[in-house]
N, C-alpha and C positions, 0 to 999 in steps of 0.2 A: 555530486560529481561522478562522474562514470568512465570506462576506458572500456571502448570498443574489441572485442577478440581480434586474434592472432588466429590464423588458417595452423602455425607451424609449431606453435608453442603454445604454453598456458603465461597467461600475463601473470609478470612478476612484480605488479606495483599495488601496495595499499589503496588503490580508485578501482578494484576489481570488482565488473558486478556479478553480483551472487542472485539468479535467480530459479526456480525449484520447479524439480517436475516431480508431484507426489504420488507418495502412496501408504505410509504408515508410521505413526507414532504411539509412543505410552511410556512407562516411566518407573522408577523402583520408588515405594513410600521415602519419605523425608519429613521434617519438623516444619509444622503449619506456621507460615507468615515468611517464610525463607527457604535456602535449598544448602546441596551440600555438593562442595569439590571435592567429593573422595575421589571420583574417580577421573578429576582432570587429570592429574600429573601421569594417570598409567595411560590414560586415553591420548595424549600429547607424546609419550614415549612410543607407543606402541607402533609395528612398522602397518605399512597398510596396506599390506603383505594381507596379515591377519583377518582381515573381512571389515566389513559396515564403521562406521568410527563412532566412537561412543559418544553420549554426551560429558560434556563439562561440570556441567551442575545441574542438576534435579531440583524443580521448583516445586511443593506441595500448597496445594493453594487454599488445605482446611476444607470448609465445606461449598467451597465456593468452586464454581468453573470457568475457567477462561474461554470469554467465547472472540477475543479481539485479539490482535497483538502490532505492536511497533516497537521500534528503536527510537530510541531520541539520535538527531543526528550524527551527534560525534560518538553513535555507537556504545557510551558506557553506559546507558540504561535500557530500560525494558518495559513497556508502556502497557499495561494489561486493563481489560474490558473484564471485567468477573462478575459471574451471575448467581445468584441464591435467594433465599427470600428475600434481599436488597443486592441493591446494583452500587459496583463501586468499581471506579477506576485505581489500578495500584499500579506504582513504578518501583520495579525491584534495581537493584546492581546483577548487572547482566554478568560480571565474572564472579562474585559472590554467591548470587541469588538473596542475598539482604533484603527484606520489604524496607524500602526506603520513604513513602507517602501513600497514604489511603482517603480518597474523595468518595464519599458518598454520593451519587449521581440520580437524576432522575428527569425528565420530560416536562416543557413549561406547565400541561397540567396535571403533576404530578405522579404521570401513568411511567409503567416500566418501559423500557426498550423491547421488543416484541421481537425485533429482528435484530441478525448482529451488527451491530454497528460500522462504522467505518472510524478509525481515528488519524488524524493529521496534527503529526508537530512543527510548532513554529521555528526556525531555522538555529536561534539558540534556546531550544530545549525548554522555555518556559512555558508557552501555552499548549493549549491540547483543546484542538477540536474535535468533538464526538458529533459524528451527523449519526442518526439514525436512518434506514436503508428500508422505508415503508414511502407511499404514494405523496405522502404530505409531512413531511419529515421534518423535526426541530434539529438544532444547532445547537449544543451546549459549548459553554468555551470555559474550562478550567484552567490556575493558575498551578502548575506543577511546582511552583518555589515555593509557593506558602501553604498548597493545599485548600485551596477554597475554588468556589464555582464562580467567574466573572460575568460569565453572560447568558442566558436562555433566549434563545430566536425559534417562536414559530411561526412569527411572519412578520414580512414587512411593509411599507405603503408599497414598492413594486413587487410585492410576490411573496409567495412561502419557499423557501427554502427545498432544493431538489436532489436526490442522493446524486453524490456527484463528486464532488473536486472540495477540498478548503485550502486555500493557501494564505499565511502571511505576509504583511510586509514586514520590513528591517529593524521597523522600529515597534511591531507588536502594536499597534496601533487601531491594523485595521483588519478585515477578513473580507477575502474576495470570494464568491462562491455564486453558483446559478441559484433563479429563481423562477418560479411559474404564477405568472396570475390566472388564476381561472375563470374568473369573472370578463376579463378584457382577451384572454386568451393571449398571452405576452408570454414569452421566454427570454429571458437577460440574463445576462453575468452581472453582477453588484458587488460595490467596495461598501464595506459594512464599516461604517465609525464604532467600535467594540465601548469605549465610552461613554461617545453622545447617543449610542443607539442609532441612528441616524445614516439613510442607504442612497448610492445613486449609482446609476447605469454605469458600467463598464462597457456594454456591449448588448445591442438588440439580436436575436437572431431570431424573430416573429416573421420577417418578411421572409427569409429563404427556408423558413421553418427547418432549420440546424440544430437537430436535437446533440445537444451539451453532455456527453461523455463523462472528461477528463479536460485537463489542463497543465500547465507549466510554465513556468517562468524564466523568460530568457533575460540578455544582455540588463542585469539587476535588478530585474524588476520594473523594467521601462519599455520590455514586449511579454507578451505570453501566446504561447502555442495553444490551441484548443483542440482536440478531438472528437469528434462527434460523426452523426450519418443524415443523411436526406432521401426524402423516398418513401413509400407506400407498398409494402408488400415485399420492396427487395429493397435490404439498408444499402446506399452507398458512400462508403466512408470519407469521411474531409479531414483535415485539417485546415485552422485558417490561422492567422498569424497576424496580430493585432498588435499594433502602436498606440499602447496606452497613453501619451500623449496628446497623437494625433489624428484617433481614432483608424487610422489608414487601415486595412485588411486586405491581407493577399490569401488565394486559398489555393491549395494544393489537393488537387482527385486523386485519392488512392483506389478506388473500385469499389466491389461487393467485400464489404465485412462491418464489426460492429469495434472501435478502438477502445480502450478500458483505462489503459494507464503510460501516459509519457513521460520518460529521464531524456534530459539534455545532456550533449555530451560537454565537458567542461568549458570549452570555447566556443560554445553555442553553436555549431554550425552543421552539426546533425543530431537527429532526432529517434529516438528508439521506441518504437507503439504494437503495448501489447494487443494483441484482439483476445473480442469474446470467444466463444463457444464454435468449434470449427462446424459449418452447416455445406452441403452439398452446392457447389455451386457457387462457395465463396472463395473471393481471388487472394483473398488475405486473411489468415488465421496463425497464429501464434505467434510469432512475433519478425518485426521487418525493422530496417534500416533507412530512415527519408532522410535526401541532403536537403536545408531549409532553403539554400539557395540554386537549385534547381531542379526541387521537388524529385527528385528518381529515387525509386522506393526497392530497396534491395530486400529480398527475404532474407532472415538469418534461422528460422525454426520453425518449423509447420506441426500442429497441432494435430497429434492422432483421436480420431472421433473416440470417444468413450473411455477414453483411456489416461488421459494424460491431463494435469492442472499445472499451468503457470500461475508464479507472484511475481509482485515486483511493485515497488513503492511499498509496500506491507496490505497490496489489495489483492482479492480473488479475481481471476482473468478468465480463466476456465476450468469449471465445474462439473464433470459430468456424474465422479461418485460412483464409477462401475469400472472394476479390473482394475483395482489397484492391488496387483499379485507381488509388488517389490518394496524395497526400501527408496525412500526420497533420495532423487540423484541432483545433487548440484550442478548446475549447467553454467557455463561463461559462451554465452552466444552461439556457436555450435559441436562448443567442446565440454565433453561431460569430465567432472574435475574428480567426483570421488559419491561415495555411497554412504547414509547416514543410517545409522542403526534404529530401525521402526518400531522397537520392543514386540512386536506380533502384533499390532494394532492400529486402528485405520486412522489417518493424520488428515485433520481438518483444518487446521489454520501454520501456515509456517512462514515467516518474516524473516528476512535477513539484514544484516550490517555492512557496507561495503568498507565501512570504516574500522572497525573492530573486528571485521574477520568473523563476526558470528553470528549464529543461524538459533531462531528459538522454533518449537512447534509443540504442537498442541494436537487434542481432540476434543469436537464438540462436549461430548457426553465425558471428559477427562478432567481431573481436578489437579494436575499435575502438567508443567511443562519444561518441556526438554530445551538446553540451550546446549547447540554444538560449539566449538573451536573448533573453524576449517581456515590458520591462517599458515596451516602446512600446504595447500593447495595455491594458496596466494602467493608464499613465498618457496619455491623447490629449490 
Protein backbone atom coordinates (compact mmCIF):
# COMPACT_ATOMS: atom_id res chain seq x y z
CA UNK A 1 0.00 0.00 0.00
CA UNK A 2 1.37 3.56 -0.54
CA UNK A 3 0.23 7.39 0.13
CA UNK A 4 1.06 9.59 -2.40
CA UNK A 5 3.16 13.24 -1.04
CA UNK A 6 1.99 16.22 0.35
CA UNK A 7 3.46 19.59 -1.57
CA UNK A 8 2.99 21.09 2.25
CA UNK A 9 3.64 18.72 4.70
CA UNK A 10 5.43 15.35 5.25
CA UNK A 11 2.75 12.49 5.49
CA UNK A 12 1.83 11.44 8.72
CA UNK A 13 0.46 7.92 8.25
CA UNK A 14 2.11 4.48 8.65
CA UNK A 15 1.31 3.81 4.29
CA UNK A 16 4.38 6.36 3.89
CA UNK A 17 6.61 5.52 1.02
CA UNK A 18 10.18 5.49 1.79
CA UNK A 19 12.15 5.47 -1.17
CA UNK A 20 16.29 6.32 -1.37
CA UNK A 21 18.59 8.47 -3.13
CA UNK A 22 22.15 6.84 -2.30
CA UNK A 23 25.27 7.21 -1.48
CA UNK A 24 27.01 5.40 1.45
CA UNK A 25 26.96 2.77 3.82
CA UNK A 26 29.18 0.43 6.37
CA UNK A 27 28.81 -0.62 9.86
CA UNK A 28 30.66 -1.20 13.52
CA UNK A 29 31.64 -5.25 14.00
CA UNK A 30 28.92 -7.15 15.96
CA UNK A 31 28.34 -10.98 16.84
CA UNK A 32 28.20 -13.32 13.51
CA UNK A 33 24.48 -14.76 12.74
CA UNK A 34 22.64 -11.54 14.54
CA UNK A 35 23.12 -7.79 15.38
CA UNK A 36 22.92 -5.53 18.18
CA UNK A 37 20.44 -2.52 19.52
CA UNK A 38 22.92 -0.71 21.42
CA UNK A 39 22.57 1.90 19.74
CA UNK A 40 18.70 2.05 18.97
CA UNK A 41 17.31 3.65 22.12
CA UNK A 42 20.30 6.83 21.90
CA UNK A 43 19.65 6.75 17.95
CA UNK A 44 15.63 7.18 18.53
CA UNK A 45 16.37 9.70 21.40
CA UNK A 46 18.63 11.84 19.74
CA UNK A 47 17.29 15.18 18.26
CA UNK A 48 18.05 15.57 14.47
CA UNK A 49 19.34 18.51 15.17
CA UNK A 50 22.56 16.40 15.68
CA UNK A 51 23.46 15.10 12.00
CA UNK A 52 22.82 11.85 9.82
CA UNK A 53 20.51 9.23 12.02
CA UNK A 54 22.14 6.33 13.21
CA UNK A 55 21.31 2.86 12.72
CA UNK A 56 19.08 0.60 14.85
CA UNK A 57 20.92 -2.48 14.80
CA UNK A 58 24.10 -3.49 13.22
CA UNK A 59 23.80 -6.97 11.30
CA UNK A 60 27.30 -9.00 11.17
CA UNK A 61 26.92 -11.52 8.64
CA UNK A 62 30.30 -13.71 9.61
CA UNK A 63 31.97 -14.51 6.64
CA UNK A 64 29.26 -14.14 4.35
CA UNK A 65 28.13 -10.92 2.24
CA UNK A 66 24.92 -9.71 1.55
CA UNK A 67 24.52 -9.03 -1.81
CA UNK A 68 20.34 -8.85 -1.91
CA UNK A 69 17.86 -7.42 0.57
CA UNK A 70 13.97 -7.14 1.15
CA UNK A 71 11.43 -6.83 3.95
CA UNK A 72 8.78 -9.21 4.29
CA UNK A 73 5.67 -7.19 3.95
CA UNK A 74 4.37 -6.45 7.32
CA UNK A 75 7.85 -5.06 7.73
CA UNK A 76 9.00 -7.36 10.86
CA UNK A 77 11.67 -9.21 8.94
CA UNK A 78 14.61 -8.84 6.73
CA UNK A 79 15.05 -11.23 3.72
CA UNK A 80 18.89 -11.51 2.94
CA UNK A 81 20.77 -12.94 -0.44
CA UNK A 82 24.41 -13.92 1.25
CA UNK A 83 27.43 -14.79 -0.63
CA UNK A 84 30.63 -17.00 0.38
CA UNK A 85 31.86 -20.01 -0.70
CA UNK A 86 27.94 -21.05 -0.56
CA UNK A 87 24.93 -19.11 -1.34
CA UNK A 88 22.14 -18.90 1.30
CA UNK A 89 19.24 -17.03 1.70
CA UNK A 90 18.74 -15.70 5.72
CA UNK A 91 15.84 -13.83 7.30
CA UNK A 92 16.86 -11.90 10.32
CA UNK A 93 14.17 -9.88 12.93
CA UNK A 94 14.54 -6.49 11.38
CA UNK A 95 14.29 -4.86 15.14
CA UNK A 96 16.44 -7.45 16.69
CA UNK A 97 18.78 -8.43 14.04
CA UNK A 98 18.18 -12.19 15.27
CA UNK A 99 19.25 -14.81 12.37
CA UNK A 100 15.85 -16.20 12.42
CA UNK A 101 16.07 -18.95 9.12
CA UNK A 102 19.00 -19.99 6.85
CA UNK A 103 18.29 -21.75 3.29
CA UNK A 104 21.02 -22.93 1.58
CA UNK A 105 20.42 -21.88 -2.16
CA UNK A 106 21.60 -22.87 -5.46
CA UNK A 107 20.70 -22.74 -9.45
CA UNK A 108 18.63 -25.82 -11.22
CA UNK A 109 22.08 -27.08 -12.30
CA UNK A 110 23.70 -26.60 -9.45
CA UNK A 111 25.82 -23.53 -10.44
CA UNK A 112 26.11 -20.36 -8.01
CA UNK A 113 24.18 -17.08 -8.77
CA UNK A 114 26.85 -14.99 -10.64
CA UNK A 115 24.79 -11.91 -10.62
CA UNK A 116 22.69 -10.30 -7.69
CA UNK A 117 19.79 -11.61 -7.57
CA UNK A 118 16.41 -10.08 -7.37
CA UNK A 119 14.02 -11.45 -4.49
CA UNK A 120 10.13 -11.19 -4.29
CA UNK A 121 8.00 -11.98 -1.26
CA UNK A 122 4.73 -13.65 -1.33
CA UNK A 123 2.07 -11.07 0.30
CA UNK A 124 2.00 -13.23 3.69
CA UNK A 125 5.55 -13.59 4.25
CA UNK A 126 5.96 -17.27 3.33
CA UNK A 127 7.52 -17.78 -0.01
CA UNK A 128 10.49 -16.09 -1.54
CA UNK A 129 11.28 -16.03 -4.99
CA UNK A 130 15.00 -15.57 -6.08
CA UNK A 131 15.26 -14.90 -9.87
CA UNK A 132 18.67 -14.55 -10.77
CA UNK A 133 19.37 -11.35 -13.16
CA UNK A 134 21.67 -13.19 -16.13
CA UNK A 135 20.19 -13.66 -19.86
CA UNK A 136 18.56 -16.89 -19.08
CA UNK A 137 17.77 -16.82 -15.70
CA UNK A 138 16.28 -19.66 -13.01
CA UNK A 139 13.54 -19.00 -10.55
CA UNK A 140 14.09 -20.58 -7.12
CA UNK A 141 10.90 -20.48 -4.79
CA UNK A 142 11.74 -21.03 -1.04
CA UNK A 143 9.55 -21.77 1.88
CA UNK A 144 10.52 -18.99 4.61
CA UNK A 145 8.23 -21.01 7.31
CA UNK A 146 9.92 -24.29 7.34
CA UNK A 147 13.18 -23.32 5.49
CA UNK A 148 13.39 -25.60 2.60
CA UNK A 149 13.55 -24.99 -1.30
CA UNK A 150 9.92 -25.55 -3.00
CA UNK A 151 10.57 -25.06 -6.57
CA UNK A 152 13.71 -24.63 -9.24
CA UNK A 153 12.28 -23.13 -12.74
CA UNK A 154 14.76 -22.92 -15.61
CA UNK A 155 12.37 -23.30 -17.98
CA UNK A 156 9.16 -24.00 -19.12
CA UNK A 157 7.18 -25.55 -22.25
CA UNK A 158 6.44 -21.60 -23.09
CA UNK A 159 9.91 -20.13 -22.22
CA UNK A 160 12.75 -19.65 -19.62
CA UNK A 161 12.24 -17.43 -17.25
CA UNK A 162 13.22 -13.55 -17.70
CA UNK A 163 14.89 -11.09 -14.99
CA UNK A 164 11.95 -9.28 -14.52
CA UNK A 165 8.75 -9.25 -11.98
CA UNK A 166 7.71 -12.50 -9.58
CA UNK A 167 4.48 -12.04 -8.02
CA UNK A 168 2.03 -14.30 -5.98
CA UNK A 169 -1.23 -15.05 -5.86
CA UNK A 170 -3.44 -15.10 -2.36
CA UNK A 171 -3.31 -18.43 -1.86
CA UNK A 172 0.66 -19.16 -2.58
CA UNK A 173 -0.44 -21.26 -5.15
CA UNK A 174 0.95 -19.93 -8.18
CA UNK A 175 3.88 -17.58 -9.66
CA UNK A 176 3.24 -15.25 -12.42
CA UNK A 177 6.48 -13.94 -14.03
CA UNK A 178 7.63 -13.32 -17.86
CA UNK A 179 9.11 -15.73 -20.17
CA UNK A 180 11.29 -15.88 -23.53
CA UNK A 181 11.25 -18.59 -25.93
CA UNK A 182 13.97 -18.54 -28.04
CA UNK A 183 13.54 -21.02 -30.30
CA UNK A 184 9.74 -19.67 -31.41
CA UNK A 185 10.89 -16.23 -30.48
CA UNK A 186 7.69 -15.61 -28.01
CA UNK A 187 7.70 -13.22 -25.10
CA UNK A 188 4.75 -13.96 -22.40
CA UNK A 189 3.86 -13.34 -18.87
CA UNK A 190 2.90 -17.07 -17.31
CA UNK A 191 1.02 -18.23 -14.21
CA UNK A 192 3.30 -20.95 -12.85
CA UNK A 193 1.26 -24.05 -10.95
CA UNK A 194 4.29 -23.85 -8.06
CA UNK A 195 2.88 -27.66 -7.34
CA UNK A 196 1.96 -29.27 -10.48
CA UNK A 197 4.95 -27.48 -12.19
CA UNK A 198 2.82 -26.85 -14.80
CA UNK A 199 2.55 -22.99 -17.00
CA UNK A 200 0.07 -21.09 -19.19
CA UNK A 201 -0.11 -17.69 -20.78
CA UNK A 202 -1.16 -14.76 -18.97
CA UNK A 203 -0.35 -12.50 -21.66
CA UNK A 204 1.52 -12.69 -25.32
CA UNK A 205 3.51 -9.58 -26.03
CA UNK A 206 5.46 -11.22 -29.26
CA UNK A 207 3.24 -9.30 -31.61
CA UNK A 208 3.79 -5.66 -30.46
CA UNK A 209 7.18 -6.89 -29.16
CA UNK A 210 6.61 -5.22 -25.57
CA UNK A 211 9.56 -5.80 -23.82
CA UNK A 212 8.29 -6.92 -20.12
CA UNK A 213 10.07 -4.63 -17.42
CA UNK A 214 7.93 -4.79 -14.25
CA UNK A 215 4.56 -5.51 -13.07
CA UNK A 216 1.82 -5.10 -10.37
CA UNK A 217 -1.07 -6.10 -9.29
CA UNK A 218 -4.23 -4.24 -9.15
CA UNK A 219 -8.02 -4.44 -7.99
CA UNK A 220 -6.77 -8.28 -5.99
CA UNK A 221 -5.32 -9.69 -8.32
CA UNK A 222 -8.05 -9.70 -11.06
CA UNK A 223 -5.79 -6.79 -13.08
CA UNK A 224 -2.12 -6.20 -13.25
CA UNK A 225 -0.24 -3.12 -14.50
CA UNK A 226 2.83 -4.04 -16.76
CA UNK A 227 5.61 -1.84 -17.60
CA UNK A 228 7.80 -2.21 -20.30
CA UNK A 229 9.21 -0.26 -23.84
CA UNK A 230 8.76 -0.58 -27.66
CA UNK A 231 11.23 0.45 -30.13
CA UNK A 232 14.63 -0.06 -31.88
CA UNK A 233 17.19 2.36 -30.89
CA UNK A 234 14.92 4.73 -28.89
CA UNK A 235 12.98 2.79 -25.93
CA UNK A 236 9.43 3.96 -25.68
CA UNK A 237 7.90 3.44 -22.50
CA UNK A 238 4.13 1.65 -22.13
CA UNK A 239 2.27 0.56 -19.59
CA UNK A 240 -0.68 -1.87 -20.45
CA UNK A 241 -3.26 -2.86 -18.19
CA UNK A 242 -4.57 -6.35 -18.53
CA UNK A 243 -7.89 -8.07 -17.29
CA UNK A 244 -6.77 -11.30 -16.22
CA UNK A 245 -9.97 -12.58 -16.68
CA UNK A 246 -10.71 -11.21 -19.80
CA UNK A 247 -7.71 -10.86 -21.25
CA UNK A 248 -8.92 -7.22 -22.37
CA UNK A 249 -5.69 -4.71 -22.62
CA UNK A 250 -5.70 -1.02 -22.46
CA UNK A 251 -2.18 0.71 -23.04
CA UNK A 252 -1.13 3.85 -21.80
CA UNK A 253 2.20 5.92 -23.96
CA UNK A 254 4.35 7.50 -21.46
CA UNK A 255 7.23 8.43 -24.11
CA UNK A 256 11.00 8.00 -24.28
CA UNK A 257 12.36 6.10 -20.92
CA UNK A 258 13.03 2.44 -19.77
CA UNK A 259 9.99 1.77 -16.39
CA UNK A 260 11.82 -0.56 -13.65
CA UNK A 261 9.29 -0.85 -10.85
CA UNK A 262 5.52 -0.07 -10.23
CA UNK A 263 3.51 0.53 -6.48
CA UNK A 264 -0.12 0.89 -6.70
CA UNK A 265 -1.66 3.33 -4.75
CA UNK A 266 -3.98 1.67 -2.15
CA UNK A 267 -7.36 2.24 -4.18
CA UNK A 268 -5.91 1.27 -7.39
CA UNK A 269 -6.40 4.28 -9.24
CA UNK A 270 -2.79 5.63 -9.71
CA UNK A 271 0.27 4.34 -10.42
CA UNK A 272 3.86 5.22 -9.33
CA UNK A 273 6.90 4.14 -12.10
CA UNK A 274 10.23 4.10 -11.41
CA UNK A 275 12.63 4.58 -14.48
CA UNK A 276 15.92 3.40 -15.42
CA UNK A 277 19.02 5.08 -15.95
CA UNK A 278 18.29 8.89 -16.93
CA UNK A 279 19.78 9.04 -20.87
CA UNK A 280 19.81 12.47 -22.86
CA UNK A 281 16.80 12.78 -24.45
CA UNK A 282 14.53 10.97 -22.31
CA UNK A 283 11.05 12.30 -21.38
CA UNK A 284 10.88 10.19 -18.25
CA UNK A 285 13.41 9.37 -15.75
CA UNK A 286 13.22 8.98 -12.09
CA UNK A 287 10.26 8.72 -11.22
CA UNK A 288 6.26 9.96 -12.28
CA UNK A 289 2.81 9.73 -11.26
CA UNK A 290 0.15 7.92 -14.16
CA UNK A 291 -3.73 8.25 -13.33
CA UNK A 292 -4.84 4.58 -14.60
CA UNK A 293 -7.82 5.94 -15.68
CA UNK A 294 -6.76 8.65 -17.94
CA UNK A 295 -3.40 7.72 -18.37
CA UNK A 296 -1.79 11.71 -17.53
CA UNK A 297 1.63 11.06 -16.34
CA UNK A 298 2.64 13.61 -13.73
CA UNK A 299 6.57 13.78 -12.87
CA UNK A 300 7.30 13.76 -9.14
CA UNK A 301 11.47 13.29 -9.22
CA UNK A 302 13.94 13.51 -12.18
CA UNK A 303 17.10 11.66 -12.02
CA UNK A 304 20.38 13.54 -12.05
CA UNK A 305 22.73 11.88 -14.62
CA UNK A 306 25.64 10.18 -12.72
CA UNK A 307 24.74 11.04 -9.48
CA UNK A 308 21.85 9.66 -8.02
CA UNK A 309 20.10 5.83 -7.51
CA UNK A 310 16.52 5.19 -6.63
CA UNK A 311 14.77 1.94 -4.84
CA UNK A 312 11.73 1.15 -4.45
CA UNK A 313 9.88 -2.33 -4.15
CA UNK A 314 13.53 -3.50 -2.65
CA UNK A 315 14.90 -3.08 -6.65
CA UNK A 316 17.70 -1.07 -8.22
CA UNK A 317 16.22 1.66 -10.59
CA UNK A 318 19.17 3.66 -11.24
CA UNK A 319 22.69 2.77 -11.07
CA UNK A 320 25.39 4.90 -12.14
CA UNK A 321 28.02 4.35 -9.10
CA UNK A 322 29.90 7.78 -9.58
CA UNK A 323 29.58 11.07 -7.04
CA UNK A 324 28.12 9.50 -4.54
CA UNK A 325 29.84 12.46 -2.02
CA UNK A 326 26.78 12.24 0.76
CA UNK A 327 24.87 10.11 3.11
CA UNK A 328 21.53 8.39 1.72
CA UNK A 329 18.78 10.87 1.77
CA UNK A 330 15.14 9.41 2.38
CA UNK A 331 12.84 10.85 -0.11
CA UNK A 332 8.63 10.80 0.16
CA UNK A 333 8.01 11.93 -3.50
CA UNK A 334 9.44 15.25 -3.75
CA UNK A 335 10.15 15.98 -0.17
CA UNK A 336 13.50 14.96 1.32
CA UNK A 337 12.50 13.57 5.02
CA UNK A 338 16.07 13.16 6.71
CA UNK A 339 19.81 11.92 6.26
CA UNK A 340 21.10 8.42 7.23
CA UNK A 341 24.39 7.93 8.52
CA UNK A 342 26.82 6.28 5.55
CA UNK A 343 29.58 5.14 8.19
CA UNK A 344 32.26 6.64 5.33
CA UNK A 345 31.53 4.01 2.87
CA UNK A 346 29.84 3.43 -0.37
CA UNK A 347 26.16 1.92 -0.15
CA UNK A 348 25.13 -0.57 -2.66
CA UNK A 349 21.92 -2.11 -1.90
CA UNK A 350 19.27 -0.33 0.51
CA UNK A 351 15.41 -1.56 0.88
CA UNK A 352 12.99 0.06 2.82
CA UNK A 353 9.59 -0.75 4.91
CA UNK A 354 6.81 1.37 4.45
CA UNK A 355 5.27 -0.66 7.16
CA UNK A 356 7.75 -0.78 10.01
CA UNK A 357 9.21 2.38 9.34
CA UNK A 358 12.65 0.87 8.39
CA UNK A 359 15.27 1.14 6.10
CA UNK A 360 18.23 -1.75 5.79
CA UNK A 361 21.49 -1.15 3.55
CA UNK A 362 24.31 -2.65 2.79
CA UNK A 363 27.69 -2.90 0.54
CA UNK A 364 28.53 -5.09 -2.14
CA UNK A 365 31.91 -5.89 -0.93
CA UNK A 366 30.29 -5.44 3.14
CA UNK A 367 29.65 -8.37 5.47
CA UNK A 368 27.65 -6.15 7.73
CA UNK A 369 24.22 -4.42 7.44
CA UNK A 370 22.70 -1.43 8.61
CA UNK A 371 19.08 -1.23 9.52
CA UNK A 372 17.56 2.40 10.22
CA UNK A 373 14.40 3.41 12.30
CA UNK A 374 13.05 6.44 10.33
CA UNK A 375 9.53 6.16 11.98
CA UNK A 376 10.35 9.76 13.56
CA UNK A 377 10.03 11.06 9.90
CA UNK A 378 6.71 9.19 9.36
CA UNK A 379 5.36 10.33 12.38
CA UNK A 380 6.38 14.35 13.53
Amino acid sequence: SLVFPRRTRIPATRELLLFLLLAGCSGEPDQEGGGTAAQSEAAADEPESTGPLKPAVTIDMGELKAKALTFTPDGKNLVVFAEGADEFIRVYDAKSGKKLTEIAVSKTNGAKFFNTPLLFVSPNGELLALMDVVSVPDVVICDLSNGTTVSKIAETDLGNPTAGTVVFNADNTTAIFPVYHPNKVRRQIIRYDIAAGTAETVYDTTKDDFRVECFAMLDDSNAMAIGGWVGVGVSQAQIHVLELGSGAVRKIELGKGVPKVLQVSPDGSTLRVYFKDYAEGDEFSGVIQVNLKTGKATRLRKVEQNRYAFLAGGQLVHDKRANYDRNPVVVDGETELGVLDSGGTTTSVIVSSVVSHRVAATCESSKQIRIFDVSRWANP
